[in-house]
C-alpha positions as CSV (number, residue, x, y, z in Angstrom):
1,X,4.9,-4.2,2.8
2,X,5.5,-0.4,2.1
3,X,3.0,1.6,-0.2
4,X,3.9,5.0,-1.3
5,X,1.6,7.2,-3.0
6,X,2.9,10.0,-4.9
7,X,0.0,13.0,-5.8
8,X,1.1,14.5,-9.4
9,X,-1.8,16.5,-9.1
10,X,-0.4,18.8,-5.8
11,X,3.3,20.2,-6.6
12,X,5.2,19.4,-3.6
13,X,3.0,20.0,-0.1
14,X,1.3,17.0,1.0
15,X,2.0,15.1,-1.9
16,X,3.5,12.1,-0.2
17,X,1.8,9.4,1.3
18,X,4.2,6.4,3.0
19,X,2.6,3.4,4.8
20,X,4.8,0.2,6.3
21,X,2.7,-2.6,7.2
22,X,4.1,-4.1,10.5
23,X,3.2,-6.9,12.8
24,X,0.2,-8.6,12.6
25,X,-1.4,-6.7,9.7
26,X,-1.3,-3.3,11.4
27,X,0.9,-0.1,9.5
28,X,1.8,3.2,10.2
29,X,1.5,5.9,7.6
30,X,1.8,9.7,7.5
31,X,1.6,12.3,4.8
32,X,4.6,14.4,3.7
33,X,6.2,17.2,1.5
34,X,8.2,16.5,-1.6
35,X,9.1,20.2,-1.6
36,X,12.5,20.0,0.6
37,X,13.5,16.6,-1.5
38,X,13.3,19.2,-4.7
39,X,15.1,22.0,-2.9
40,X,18.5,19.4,-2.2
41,X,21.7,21.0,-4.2
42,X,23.8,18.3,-3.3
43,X,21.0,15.6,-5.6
44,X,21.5,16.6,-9.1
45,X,22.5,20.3,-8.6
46,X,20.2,23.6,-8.4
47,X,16.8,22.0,-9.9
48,X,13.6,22.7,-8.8
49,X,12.0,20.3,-10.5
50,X,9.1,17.8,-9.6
51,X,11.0,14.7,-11.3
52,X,14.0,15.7,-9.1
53,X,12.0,15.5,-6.3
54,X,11.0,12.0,-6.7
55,X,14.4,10.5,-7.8
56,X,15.8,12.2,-4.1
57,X,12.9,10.7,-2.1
58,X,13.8,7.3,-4.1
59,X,17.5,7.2,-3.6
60,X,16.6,8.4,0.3
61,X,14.1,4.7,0.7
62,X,17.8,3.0,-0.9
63,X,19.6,4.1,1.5
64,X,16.8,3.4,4.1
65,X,16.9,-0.4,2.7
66,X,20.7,-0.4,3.3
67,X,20.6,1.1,6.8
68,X,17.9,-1.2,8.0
69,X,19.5,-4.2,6.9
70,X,22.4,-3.5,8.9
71,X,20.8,-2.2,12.1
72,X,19.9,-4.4,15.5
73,X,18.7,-0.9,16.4
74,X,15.2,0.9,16.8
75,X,15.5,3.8,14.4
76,X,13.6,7.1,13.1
77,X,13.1,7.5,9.6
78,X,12.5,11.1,8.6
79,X,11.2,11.7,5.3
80,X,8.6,14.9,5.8
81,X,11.3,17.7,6.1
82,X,10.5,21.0,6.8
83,X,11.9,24.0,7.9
84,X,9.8,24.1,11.3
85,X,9.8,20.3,11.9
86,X,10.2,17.0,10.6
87,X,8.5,14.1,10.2
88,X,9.2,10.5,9.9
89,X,8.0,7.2,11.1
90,X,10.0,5.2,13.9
91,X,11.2,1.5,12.9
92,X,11.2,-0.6,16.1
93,X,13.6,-3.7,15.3
């Protein structure tokens, strides 16, 4: 099961919370940014907005779903970009 938690009420720092269950009940979560899924001018040009935001984070988990249907691989999904790190969570298959 994956639960994400979007906080309307903070504009794009720490505003993203992503949890994936995984065996035997136990999940891995971590807080993230929206603010670098906003700032993408190749998703729906030069907007800034908060509503661009989430459709880029959404389209990013589709593509996530495609990838991880395909892999035999363990993989690193980043989703908590920043220009001094990112963060992600690590899928073992």
């Amino acid at each position: 099961m994956v639960e994400i938690k979007l906080d309307y009420e903070i504009k794009f720092h720490e505003n993203l919370y992503l949890s994936i269950e995984c065996n035997q009940g136990e999940s891995v979560s971590e807080y993230g940014d929206l603010y670098y899924f906003a700032n993408d001018i190749h998703f729906i040009g030069k907007s800034n907005s908060y509503e661009k935001a989430v459709l880029s984070f959404i389209s990013m988990l589709g593509c996530w779903i495609e990838k991880l249907k395909k892999t035999t691989y363990n993989v690193f999904l980043p989703f908590d970009f920043s220009d001094e790190y990112i963060g992600g969570l690590f899928y073992y298959k």
